[in-house]
N, C-alpha and C positions, 0 to 999 in steps of 0.2 A: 743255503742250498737245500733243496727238498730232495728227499730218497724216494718219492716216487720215481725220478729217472734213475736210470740205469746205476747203479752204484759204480762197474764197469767205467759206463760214460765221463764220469768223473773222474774215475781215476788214471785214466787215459790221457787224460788234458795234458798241455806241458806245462812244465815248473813255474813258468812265468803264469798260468793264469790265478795264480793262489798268493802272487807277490805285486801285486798293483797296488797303488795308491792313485787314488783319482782325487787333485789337488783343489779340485772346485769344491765339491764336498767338504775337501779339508776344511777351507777357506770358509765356511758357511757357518762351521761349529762356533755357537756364539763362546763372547767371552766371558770367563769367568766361571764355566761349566766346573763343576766339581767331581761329576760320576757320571760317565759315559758307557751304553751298550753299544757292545758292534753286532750287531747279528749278521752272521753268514761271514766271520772277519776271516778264514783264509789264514793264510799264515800271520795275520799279527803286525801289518806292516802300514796298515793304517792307522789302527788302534796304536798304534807305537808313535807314530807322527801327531799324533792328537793328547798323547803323553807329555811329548818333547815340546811341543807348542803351546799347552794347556798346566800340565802336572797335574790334570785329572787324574782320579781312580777309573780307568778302564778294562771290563770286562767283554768276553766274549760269548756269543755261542758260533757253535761249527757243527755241522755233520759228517765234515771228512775227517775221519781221526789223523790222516798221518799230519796234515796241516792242522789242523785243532793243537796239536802235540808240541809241533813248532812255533807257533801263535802264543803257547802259555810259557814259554821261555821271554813273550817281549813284553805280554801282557798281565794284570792283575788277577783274572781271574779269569781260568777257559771252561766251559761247557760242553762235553761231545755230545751234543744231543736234535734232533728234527723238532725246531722252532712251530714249524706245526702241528707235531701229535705232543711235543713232552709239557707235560703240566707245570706249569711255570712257579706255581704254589709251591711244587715241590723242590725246585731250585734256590739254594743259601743264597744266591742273587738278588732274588726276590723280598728281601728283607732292604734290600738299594731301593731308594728314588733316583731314578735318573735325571739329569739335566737334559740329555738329548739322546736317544734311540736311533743307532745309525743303520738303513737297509744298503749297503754301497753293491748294490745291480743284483738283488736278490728277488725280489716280489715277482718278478717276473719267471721264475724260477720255480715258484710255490705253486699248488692245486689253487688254495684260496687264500689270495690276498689281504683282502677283505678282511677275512675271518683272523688273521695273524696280525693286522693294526689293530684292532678290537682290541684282541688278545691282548699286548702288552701295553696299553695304556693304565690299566693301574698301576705300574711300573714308573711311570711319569711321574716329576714330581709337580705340584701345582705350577710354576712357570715352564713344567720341560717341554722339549720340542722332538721329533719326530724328523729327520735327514734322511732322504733317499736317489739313488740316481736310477734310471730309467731309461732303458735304450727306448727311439722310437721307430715304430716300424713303419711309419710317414716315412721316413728320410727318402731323398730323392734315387737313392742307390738301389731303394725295396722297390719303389716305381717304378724304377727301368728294369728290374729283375722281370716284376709283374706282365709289363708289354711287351717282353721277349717271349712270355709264357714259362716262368722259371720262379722256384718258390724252393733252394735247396738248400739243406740245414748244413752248416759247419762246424767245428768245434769251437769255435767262440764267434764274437763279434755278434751282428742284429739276428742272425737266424743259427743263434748258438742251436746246437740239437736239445741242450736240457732245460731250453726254456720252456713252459707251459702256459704264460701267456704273451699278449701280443701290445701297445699301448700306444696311441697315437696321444696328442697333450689333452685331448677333449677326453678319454678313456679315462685317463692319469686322475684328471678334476673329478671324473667318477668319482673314480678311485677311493679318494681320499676324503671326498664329501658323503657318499654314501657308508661310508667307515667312521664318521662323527669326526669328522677334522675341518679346519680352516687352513686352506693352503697362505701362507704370510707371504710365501716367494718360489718363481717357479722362472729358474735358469733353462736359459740353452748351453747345449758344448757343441758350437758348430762344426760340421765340415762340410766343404763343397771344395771345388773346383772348376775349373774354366768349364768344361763341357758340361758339369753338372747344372753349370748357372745359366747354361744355351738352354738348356734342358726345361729348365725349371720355367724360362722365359716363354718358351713356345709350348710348355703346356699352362700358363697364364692365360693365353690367349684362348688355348681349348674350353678353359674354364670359362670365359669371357661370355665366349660362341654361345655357350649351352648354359649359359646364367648359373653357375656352380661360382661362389664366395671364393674370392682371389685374397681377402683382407687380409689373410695371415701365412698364405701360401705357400711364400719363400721362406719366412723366418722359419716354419715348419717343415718343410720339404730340408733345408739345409740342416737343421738341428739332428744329429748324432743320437744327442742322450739328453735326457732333461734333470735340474737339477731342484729337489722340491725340499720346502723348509714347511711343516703344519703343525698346527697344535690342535687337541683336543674340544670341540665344541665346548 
C-alpha cells in the first residue's frame, strides 16, 4: 500500500479488504520456496496460506499498522513501513534471500512501480522469483464505463480510489521488462458474463471495421486481473 493516498482512504475500507487471499497467486508460489516476502500483505492471511502450504519462513511489509499488527500475529516477521520510501538496507529483513517477492494487487497502488521491483531485487535470492496480481483496466466492464462517458472511482475493485496507476497486459510487460525482469508466466482471472460477451463480440467487429488488432481482444477484454511470475534479467 503506498501513503501517498489518503491514509483516511485506507482506513475507511471494510474489514474484508485487508483479509483476502487471491488463490491463483497462491497456487503460483513455486515449490520448495523457503523465505518468502509479502509486500503490502494486509492482515497476514496470505502469507499464512503460503505457511501452511509451503512451511516457509514468511515475512511481511505493511503500511497500514492496525493490519500490519494483525498480520504479525500469522506471520514470521511484519514491517510497518512505505515499501517505497523505507530503506530496505535498513530492515533485519534484508539480511533474507528470498525465494519469491509477493505484490498481491499492490503496484498499482504505488507512485512508482518501477522504481519498487528495482528496489528489492537484491532481496532475491539467485533462483528467486517475483509474484504479482494486477487488476486490468482493459476489462470489458471499464469499456462499457468509458462509452457511457463514466470513469468513477470506488473503494475497491478496478477503479479502487487509491490506485495511482492504471495497467492493461501490454502496460504490465512494460512493466516488468523495463524493471530488468523476464516475465516466465502471465495468467488471466477471468470474468465475464452473457452481456459482457454480446459486448465484447460487437465491439470485435468495430475493431474489424477500423483495422484495430482483434488477436487478443476477448481473452483481454474478459480478464479481471492478471497473474505475473518474473525473475530478474
Amino acid at each position: 500500500m503506498s501513503d501517498h493516498s489518503s491514509y483516511e482512504d485506507y482506513a475507511s475500507k471494510n474489514v474484508t479488504y485487508y483479509q483476502g487471499i487471491n488463490n491463483t497467486l497462491l497456487r503460483m508460489i513455486p515449490t520448495g520456496v523457503k523465505q518468502v516476502l509479502d509486500i503490502g500483505c494486509a492482515e497476514g492471511n496470505l502469507g499464512a496460506a503460503v505457511k501452511a502450504e509451503t512451511g516457509a519462513y514468511v515475512a511481511g511489509i505493511e503500511l497500514f499498522s492496525s493490519a500490519g499488527e494483525i498480520a504479525l500475529k500469522k506471520l514470521d516477521e511484519v514491517v510497518i513501513e512505505n515499501i517505497e520510501t523505507v530503506n530496505l538496507a535498513d530492515l533485519a529483513l534484508s539480511r533474507n534471500q528470498f525465494d519469491s517477492i509477493i505484490f498481491g494487487d499492490v503496484l498499482e497502488h504505488l507512485i512508482n512501480p518501477s522504481q519498487v521491483l528495482t528496489k528489492v531485487k537484491p532481496l532475491l535470492s539467485n533462483t528467486g522469483c517475483v509474484l504479482a496480481s494486477i487488476p486490468n483496466i482493459g476489462h470489458i466492464s471499464i469499456i462499457e464505463s468509458l462509452l457511457s462517458g463514466a470513469w468513477t472511482y470506488t473503494d475497491a475493485g478496478l477503479l479502487d480510489k487509491t490506485h495511482y496507476r492504471f495497467f492493461t497486459r501490454n502496460e504490465i510487460v512494460k512493466l516488468f521488462e523495463s524493471s530488468g525482469y523476464i516475465i516466465e508466466s502471465l495468467m488471466i482471472i477471468p470474468f465475464s458474463n452473457p452481456r459482457y460477451d454480446l459486448m465484447i463480440e460487437a465491439l470485435e467487429a468495430v475493431n474489424r471495421t477500423f483495422q484495430i488488432s482483434t488477436e487478443h481482444f476477448k481473452t483481454e477484454a474478459t480478464a479481471y486481473q492478471y497473474v505475473i511470475r518474473a525473475k530478474p534479467v
